[in-house]
C-alpha positions as CSV (number, residue, x, y, z in Angstrom):
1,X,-213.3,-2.6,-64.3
2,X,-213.6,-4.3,-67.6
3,X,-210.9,-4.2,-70.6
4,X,-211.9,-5.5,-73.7
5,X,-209.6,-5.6,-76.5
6,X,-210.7,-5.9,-80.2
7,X,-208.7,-5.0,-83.6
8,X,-206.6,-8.3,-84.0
9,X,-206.2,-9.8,-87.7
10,X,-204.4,-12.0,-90.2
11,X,-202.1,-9.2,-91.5
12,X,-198.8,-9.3,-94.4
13,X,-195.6,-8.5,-93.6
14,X,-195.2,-4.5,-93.5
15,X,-199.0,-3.7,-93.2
16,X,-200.6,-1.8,-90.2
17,X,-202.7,-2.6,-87.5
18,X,-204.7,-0.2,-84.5
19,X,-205.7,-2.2,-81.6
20,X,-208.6,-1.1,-79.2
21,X,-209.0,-1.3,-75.7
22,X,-212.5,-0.6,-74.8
23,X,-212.8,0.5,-71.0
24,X,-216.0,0.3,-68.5
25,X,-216.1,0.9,-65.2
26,X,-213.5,4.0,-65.1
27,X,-213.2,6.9,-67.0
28,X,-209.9,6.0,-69.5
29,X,-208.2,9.7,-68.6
30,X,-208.2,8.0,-64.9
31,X,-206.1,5.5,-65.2
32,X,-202.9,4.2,-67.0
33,X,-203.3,1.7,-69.6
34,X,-200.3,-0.9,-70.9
35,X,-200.6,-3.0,-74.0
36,X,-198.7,-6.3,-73.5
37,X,-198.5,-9.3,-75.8
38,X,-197.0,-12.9,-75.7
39,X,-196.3,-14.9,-78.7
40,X,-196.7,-18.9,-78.8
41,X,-194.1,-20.4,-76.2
42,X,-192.8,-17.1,-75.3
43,X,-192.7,-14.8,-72.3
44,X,-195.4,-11.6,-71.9
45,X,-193.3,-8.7,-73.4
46,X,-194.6,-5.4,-72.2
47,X,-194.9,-2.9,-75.1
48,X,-196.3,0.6,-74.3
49,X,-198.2,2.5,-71.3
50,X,-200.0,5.6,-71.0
51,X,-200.9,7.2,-67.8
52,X,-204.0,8.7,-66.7
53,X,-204.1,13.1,-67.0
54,X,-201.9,14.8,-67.8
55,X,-200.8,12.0,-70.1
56,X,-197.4,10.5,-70.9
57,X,-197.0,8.2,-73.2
58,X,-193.9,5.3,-72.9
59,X,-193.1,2.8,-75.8
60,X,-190.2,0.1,-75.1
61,X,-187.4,0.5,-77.6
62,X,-187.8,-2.7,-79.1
63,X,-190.4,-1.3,-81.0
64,X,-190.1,2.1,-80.8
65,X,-191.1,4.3,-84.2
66,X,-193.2,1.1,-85.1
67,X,-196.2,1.3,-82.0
68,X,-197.9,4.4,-80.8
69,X,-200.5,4.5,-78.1
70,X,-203.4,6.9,-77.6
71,X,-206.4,7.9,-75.9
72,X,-209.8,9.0,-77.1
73,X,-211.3,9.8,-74.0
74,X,-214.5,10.5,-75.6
75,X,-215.0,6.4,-76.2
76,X,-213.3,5.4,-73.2
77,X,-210.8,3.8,-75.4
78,X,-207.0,3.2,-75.5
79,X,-205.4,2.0,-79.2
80,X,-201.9,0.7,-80.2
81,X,-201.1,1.8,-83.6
82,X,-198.6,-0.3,-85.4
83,X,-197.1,-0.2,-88.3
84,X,-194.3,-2.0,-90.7
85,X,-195.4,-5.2,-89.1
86,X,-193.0,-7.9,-88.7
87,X,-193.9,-12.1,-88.9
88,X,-192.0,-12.0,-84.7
89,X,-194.9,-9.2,-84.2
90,X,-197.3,-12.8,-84.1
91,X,-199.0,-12.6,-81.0
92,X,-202.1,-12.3,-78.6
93,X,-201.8,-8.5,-77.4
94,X,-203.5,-7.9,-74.5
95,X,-204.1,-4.3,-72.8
96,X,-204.0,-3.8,-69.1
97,X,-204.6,-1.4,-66.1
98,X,-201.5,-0.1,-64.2
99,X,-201.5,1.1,-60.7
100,X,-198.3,1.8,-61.0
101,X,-198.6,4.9,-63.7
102,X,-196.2,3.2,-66.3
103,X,-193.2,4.2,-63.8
104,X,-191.3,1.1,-64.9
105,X,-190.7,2.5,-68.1
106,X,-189.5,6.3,-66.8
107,X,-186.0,5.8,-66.7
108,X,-184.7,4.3,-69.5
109,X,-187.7,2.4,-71.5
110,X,-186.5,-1.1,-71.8
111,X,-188.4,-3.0,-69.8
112,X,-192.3,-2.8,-68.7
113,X,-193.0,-6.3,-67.3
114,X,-196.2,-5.5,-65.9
115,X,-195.8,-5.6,-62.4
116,X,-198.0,-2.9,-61.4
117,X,-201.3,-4.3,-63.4
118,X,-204.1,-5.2,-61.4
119,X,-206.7,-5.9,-64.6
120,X,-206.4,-7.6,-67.4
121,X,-208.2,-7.9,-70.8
122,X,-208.6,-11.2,-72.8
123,X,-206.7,-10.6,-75.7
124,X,-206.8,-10.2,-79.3
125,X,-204.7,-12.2,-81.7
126,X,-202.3,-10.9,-84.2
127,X,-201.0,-12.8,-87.3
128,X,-198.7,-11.3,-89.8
129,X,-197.5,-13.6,-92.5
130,X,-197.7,-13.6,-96.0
């Protein structure tokens, strides 16, 4: 299984960004996808999940109504929309496979910490400043 993640720029303050996570080795509607991201001298912060069919999709609240995920199965390919981007949005975002389904974030959406993620992708770097 391979992630690659690709979409990362040098962004202002309030502009938009969609994220890709190119998938090989497994078909994308078989398995739940999380994008993650960690900022300079900060802890990973888990950020959204989407499990294999029939889909759900989870976003923590932190960010909620500014990061959608999706799926286009047809390129194997998960994205993280974001909009109304914030300077604390600064960060290498990195998508991931979960074998747990996104079930940490079922109850109450707080906290998705990653536990369950047995890939990893390399990361792509998000900058928003003016």
């Amino acid at each position: 299984v391979e992630l690659v993640e690709s979409g990362g720029d040098l962004v202002q303050p309030g502009g938009s960004l969609r994220l890709s996570c190119a998938i090989s080795g497994l078909a994308s509607e078989h398995v739940a996808i999380g994008w993650f991201r960690q900022a300079s001298g900060k802890e990973r912060e888990g950020l959204s999940c989407i499990t294999d069919v029939p889909e759900l999709k989870y976003v923590v609240q932190a960010v909620e109504g500014r990061f959608t995920i999706s799926r286009d199965t047809s390129k194997n390919t998960v994205y993280l929309e974001m909009i109304n981007l914030k300077p604390e949005d600064t960060a290498t975002y990195y998508c991931a496979k979960d074998e747990l389904n996104c079930a940490e974030l079922y109850d109450d959406g707080l906290v998705f910490t990653g536990t369950g993620v047995d890939y990893w992708g390399r990361g792509t770097q998000v900058i928003v400043s003016s």
